[in-house]
Each structure stands twice: as structure tokens, then as C-alpha cells.
C-alpha positions in Angstrom: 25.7 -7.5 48.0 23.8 -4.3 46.9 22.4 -1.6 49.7 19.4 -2.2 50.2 18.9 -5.6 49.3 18.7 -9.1 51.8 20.9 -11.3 52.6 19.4 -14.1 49.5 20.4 -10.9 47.5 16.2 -10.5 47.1 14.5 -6.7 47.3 11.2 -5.4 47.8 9.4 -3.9 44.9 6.8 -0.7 45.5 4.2 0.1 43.2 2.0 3.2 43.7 -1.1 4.3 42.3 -0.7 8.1 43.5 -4.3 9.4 43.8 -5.7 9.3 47.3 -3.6 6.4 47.7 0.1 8.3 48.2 -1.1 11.4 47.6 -4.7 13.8 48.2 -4.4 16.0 45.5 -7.2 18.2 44.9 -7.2 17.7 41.2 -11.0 18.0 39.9 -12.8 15.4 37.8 -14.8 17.0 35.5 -18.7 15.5 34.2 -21.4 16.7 32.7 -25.0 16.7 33.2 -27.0 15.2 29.9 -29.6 18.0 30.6 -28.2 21.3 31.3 -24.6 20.3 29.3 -23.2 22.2 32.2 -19.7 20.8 34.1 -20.1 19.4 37.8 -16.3 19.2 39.6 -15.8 16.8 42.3 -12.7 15.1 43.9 -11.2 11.9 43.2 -12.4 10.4 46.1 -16.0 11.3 45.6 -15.7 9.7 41.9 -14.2 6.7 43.2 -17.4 6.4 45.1 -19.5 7.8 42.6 -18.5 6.7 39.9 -20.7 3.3 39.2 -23.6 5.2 39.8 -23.2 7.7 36.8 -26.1 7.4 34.1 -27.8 5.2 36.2 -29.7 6.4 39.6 -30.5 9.2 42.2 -28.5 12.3 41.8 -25.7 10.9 39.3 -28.6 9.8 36.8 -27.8 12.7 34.7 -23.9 13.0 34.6 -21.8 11.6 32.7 -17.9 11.0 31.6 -17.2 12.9 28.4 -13.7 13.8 26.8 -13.5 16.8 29.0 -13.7 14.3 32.4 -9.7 14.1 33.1 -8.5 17.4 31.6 -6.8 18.2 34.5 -5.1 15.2 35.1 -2.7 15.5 31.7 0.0 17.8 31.0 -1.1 20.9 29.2 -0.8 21.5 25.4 2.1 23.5 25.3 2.4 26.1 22.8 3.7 30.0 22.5 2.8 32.0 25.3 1.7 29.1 27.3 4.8 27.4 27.1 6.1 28.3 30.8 2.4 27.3 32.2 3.5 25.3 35.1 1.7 21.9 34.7 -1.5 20.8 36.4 -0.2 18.2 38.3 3.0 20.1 40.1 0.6 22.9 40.7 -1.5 20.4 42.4 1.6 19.3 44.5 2.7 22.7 45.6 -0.7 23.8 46.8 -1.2 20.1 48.8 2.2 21.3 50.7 0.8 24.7 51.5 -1.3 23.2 53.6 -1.1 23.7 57.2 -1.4 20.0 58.3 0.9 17.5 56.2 -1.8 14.7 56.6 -4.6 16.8 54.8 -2.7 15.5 51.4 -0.6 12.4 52.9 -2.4 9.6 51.9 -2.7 5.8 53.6 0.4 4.5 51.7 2.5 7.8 51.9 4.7 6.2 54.4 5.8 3.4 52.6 6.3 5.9 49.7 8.8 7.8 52.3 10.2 4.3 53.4 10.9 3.4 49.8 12.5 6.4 48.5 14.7 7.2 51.7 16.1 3.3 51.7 16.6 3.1 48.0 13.7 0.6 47.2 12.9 0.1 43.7 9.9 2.1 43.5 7.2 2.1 40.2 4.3 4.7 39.8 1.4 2.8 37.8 -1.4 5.6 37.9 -4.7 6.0 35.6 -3.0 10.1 35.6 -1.9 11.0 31.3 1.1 13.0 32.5 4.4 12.2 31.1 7.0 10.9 33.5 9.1 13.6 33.4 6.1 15.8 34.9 5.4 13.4 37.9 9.6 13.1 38.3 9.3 17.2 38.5 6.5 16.7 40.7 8.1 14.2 43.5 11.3 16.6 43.4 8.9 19.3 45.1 8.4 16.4 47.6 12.1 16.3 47.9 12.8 19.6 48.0 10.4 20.4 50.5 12.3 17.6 53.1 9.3 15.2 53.1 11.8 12.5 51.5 15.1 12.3 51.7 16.3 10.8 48.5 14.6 10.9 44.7 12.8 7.4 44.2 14.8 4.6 42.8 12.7 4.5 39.6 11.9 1.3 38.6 9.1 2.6 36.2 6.5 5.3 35.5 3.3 4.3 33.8 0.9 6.8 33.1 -1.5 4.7 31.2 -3.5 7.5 29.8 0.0 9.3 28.4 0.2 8.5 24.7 3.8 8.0 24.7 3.2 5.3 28.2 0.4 3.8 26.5 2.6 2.9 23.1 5.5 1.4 25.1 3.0 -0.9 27.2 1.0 -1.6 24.0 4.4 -2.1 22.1 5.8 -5.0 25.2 2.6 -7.0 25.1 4.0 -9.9 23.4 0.9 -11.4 21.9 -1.0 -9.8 18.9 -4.1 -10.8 19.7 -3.9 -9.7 23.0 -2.8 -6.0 21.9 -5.1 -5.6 19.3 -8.0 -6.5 22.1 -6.5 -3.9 24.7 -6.6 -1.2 21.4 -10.3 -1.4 21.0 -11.3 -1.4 24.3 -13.7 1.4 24.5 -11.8 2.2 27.9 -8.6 0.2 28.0 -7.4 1.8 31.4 -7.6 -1.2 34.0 -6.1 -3.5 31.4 -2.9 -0.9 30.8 -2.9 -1.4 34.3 -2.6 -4.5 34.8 -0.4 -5.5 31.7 2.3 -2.2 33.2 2.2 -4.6 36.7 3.3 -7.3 34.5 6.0 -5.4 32.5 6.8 -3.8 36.0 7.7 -7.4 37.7 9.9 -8.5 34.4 11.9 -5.1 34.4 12.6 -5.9 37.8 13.8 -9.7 37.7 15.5 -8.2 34.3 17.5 -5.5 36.1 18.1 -7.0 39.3 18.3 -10.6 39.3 15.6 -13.1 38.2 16.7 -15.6 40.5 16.8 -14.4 44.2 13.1 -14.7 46.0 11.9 -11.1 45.5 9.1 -9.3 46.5 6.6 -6.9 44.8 4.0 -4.9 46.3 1.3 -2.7 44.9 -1.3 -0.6 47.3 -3.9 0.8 45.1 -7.4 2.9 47.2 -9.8 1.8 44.4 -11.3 -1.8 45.4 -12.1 -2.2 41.5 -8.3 -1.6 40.9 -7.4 -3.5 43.8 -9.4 -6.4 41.6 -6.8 -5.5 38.7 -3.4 -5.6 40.8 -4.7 -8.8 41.9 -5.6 -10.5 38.6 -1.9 -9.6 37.4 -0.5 -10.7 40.5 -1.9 -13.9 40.3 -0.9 -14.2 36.8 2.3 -13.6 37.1 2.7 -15.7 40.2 2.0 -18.3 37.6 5.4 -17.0 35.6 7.2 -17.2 38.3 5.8 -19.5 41.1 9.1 -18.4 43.7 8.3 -14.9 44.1 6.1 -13.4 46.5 3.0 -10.7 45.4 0.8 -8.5 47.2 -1.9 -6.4 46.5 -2.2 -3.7 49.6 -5.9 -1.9 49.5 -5.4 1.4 50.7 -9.8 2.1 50.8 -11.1 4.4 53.1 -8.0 4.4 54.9 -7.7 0.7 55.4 -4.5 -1.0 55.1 -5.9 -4.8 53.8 -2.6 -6.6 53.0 -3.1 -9.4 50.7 -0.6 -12.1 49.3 -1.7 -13.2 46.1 -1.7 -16.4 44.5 -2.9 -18.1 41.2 -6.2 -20.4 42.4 -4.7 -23.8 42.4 -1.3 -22.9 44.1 -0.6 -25.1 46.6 -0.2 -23.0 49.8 2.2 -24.5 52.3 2.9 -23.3 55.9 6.2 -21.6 55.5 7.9 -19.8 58.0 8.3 -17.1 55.1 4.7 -16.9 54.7 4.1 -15.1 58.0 7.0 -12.8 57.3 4.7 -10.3 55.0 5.8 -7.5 52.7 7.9 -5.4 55.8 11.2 -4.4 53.7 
């Protein structure tokens, strides 16, 4: 039996969104104001909050997203003398760490992040972020280097579903054409790249570790509209495969809400198992 797994030779699967959820990054979101044409920078968190009300009342009437809005949360154009400019989101980490106080930038789910990578877990990163996976691999080996884990994540995957490279390989896995071509004219097609990287997330994992022990996956998210996401792929693929367990973990405001998720007609019995939650 493998380290790390159960006696039924089943695992726990992590997914992490990173922002605010595993990590407080002070990486700006940039909008602008339809009047002036001028750039307001706020936090993630305050767009999470903000964000429905952009265009529409009160003090947000006026701002809006505009290609500039997630600059900073891509790699950089590299090219001639900028091609040692360290990357925006490994600058971010290494100033989060300066920090005097470890939970100024240690976000709700940041101990199951420590729990996963120190015991080996399979471990995916499913963010909105447009860095390649190399960057955010350079930017958790600060976290290792620093002590604050003890072992580089098991990667199970990295999806950065506004990465050109991420977005091609979830487009080029969604089985169905129709499907595909809908997700490539979405005007914004980030919540369903989310949701269809949960789904390719779950069959990498029965593909590389077994598709018939009872596993486990888990995904904690701190936006309640991607918390809706996580769940609606949950539930579908509950439907694929009716004898694994799913959970959706919303990490809002600091909460830790831990849901099981199943499709709407499954028939819910009272299993010892059931009570057991997603612990390992």
C-alpha cells in the first residue's frame, strides 16, 4: 500500500483556489472609471465583494473591468532587458513572507495546504490567476524554502485558467464539441474552465491512482459564486462516479462551511462513512 493512502487503498484529493483562500497576496486588481479613464487599485478581497456591483450603483457605478483589470496576476512578457524581471506573482509571495505576522498572508485553508504537502496528499491548484505552472511551482518553493512546508506538493495538477497554454489543454480534454465550442465564445469563460479543470482534475486522479478504491476530493474556494462552480462539477461528477465522495469547502470571510456534494436525486443513506467527513 502506498504512503499516504488508507487502508481501502483510497486518498484524499486537495484542490486550492490560492487567492485569499490559501494565500493573502496583495496582488492589485486594476478598473477603470468610464469618466475620468483613470485606474482605481483595490485587493482581491475587496473585488470579490465588489465586484457585482461594478457599472451598476453607488460608488462602483463608474468602474469597470477592462483588459488592463488582471495585469498583475500573469506572468510578464519577457523580452531583452526584462528577461530576469522576477515575476509578479513570486514577488507577491516574497513580500507576503516579509511580513512580521505569518497570519497577515495565511489564508483560511492554508493549513490544509501545509497538511497536504507535508503528508504527500495529491494536491491540485485550480485558480482564476494566468501564470504558467512553472511560475506558481517557483512560487510555493519560496514557501518551502522559507520552512512554512515541509515537502514540495504532490502535484496532481495546476490550472491557471487564464494561462493560454492551461486554457488549450482544458479546452483540448473537453470531450464534446459542442460543449468546447460554447466554453470558446463565452465572453468570460473563467467559471466554466473552472469547473470543467475540477472534472479533468477528478479523472487524472482515478487515472493515476486507482479508479476503484472509494476516494475523496476536496476543493475550498473563498468566492461563494465559485463555491456555486466547485459544486455544480462536484455534483456532476458524483453522477460519473456515484462511489466517491466530493466536497466543496467555502473558505468566505473566514468561514470554514464544509459541504458534501451530491447530484439532486442521489439517494442519501445513513452511513457510518457519511459522518466521517473530508479529515485525511
Amino acid at each position: 500500500m502506498s504512503k499516504g493512502a488508507r487502508e481501502d487503498g483510497s486518498w484524499t484529493f486537495y484542490l486550492f483556489d490560492l487567492d485569499d483562500n490559501t494565500l493573502f497576496l496583495d496582488t492589485k486588481v486594476a478598473l477603470r472609471n468610464t469618466v475620468t479613464g483613470k485606474e482605481k487599485l483595490i485587493g482581491t478581497h475587496e473585488f470579490a465583494a465588489v465586484r457585482q456591483q461594478l457599472g451598476e450603483h453607488g460608488f462602483w457605478q463608474d468602474y469597470e473591468i477592462y483588459d488592463g483589470t488582471y495585469r498583475f496576476f500573469r506572468d510578464r512578457v519577457r523580452s531583452g532587458a526584462d528577461d530576469d524581471t522576477e515575476e509578479y506573482l513570486v514577488a507577491d509571495i516574497k513580500e507576503a513572507l516579509a511580513k512580521k505576522d505569518p497570519s497577515d498572508w495565511q489564508a483560511p485553508s492554508w493549513s490544509m495546504f501545509v497538511h497536504a504537502c507535508n503528508n504527500g496528499r495529491p494536491l491540485s491548484i485550480i485558480t482564476a490567476r494566468g501564470h504558467s505552472a512553472e511560475t506558481i511551482k517557483v512560487g510555493i518553493q519560496i514557501l518551502l524554502a522559507a520552512g512554512y512546508i515541509e515537502k514540495e506538493p504532490n502535484y496532481l495538477s495546476i490550472y491557471a485558467v487564464s494561462n493560454d497554454a492551461s486554457r488549450a489543454q482544458i479546452l483540448a480534454n473537453i470531450p464534446n464539441d459542442d460543449e468546447r465550442e460554447a466554453v470558446e465564445k463565452l465572453k468570460d469563460p473563467t467559471s466554466m474552465l473552472k469547473r470543467y479543470a475540477i472534472h479533468q482534475t477528478v479523472e487524472k486522479g482515478l487515472e493515476d491512482y486507482g479508479s476503484e478504491p472509494p476516494h475523496r476530493f476536496g476543493m475550498s474556494d473563498d468566492d461563494p459564486g465559485n463555491i456555486d462552480l466547485i459544486v455544480k462539477a462536484m455534483a456532476e461528477t458524483k453522477e460519473k462516479h456515484p462511489d466517491k465522495r466530493f466536497f466543496a469547502i467555502n473558505t468566505h470571510s473566514g468561514r470554514h462551511v464544509k459541504l458534501e456534494v451530491y447530484p439532486i436525486d442521489f439517494p442519501v443513506t445513513q452511513q457510518k462513512s457519511s459522518i466521517a467527513g473530508f479529515i485525511n
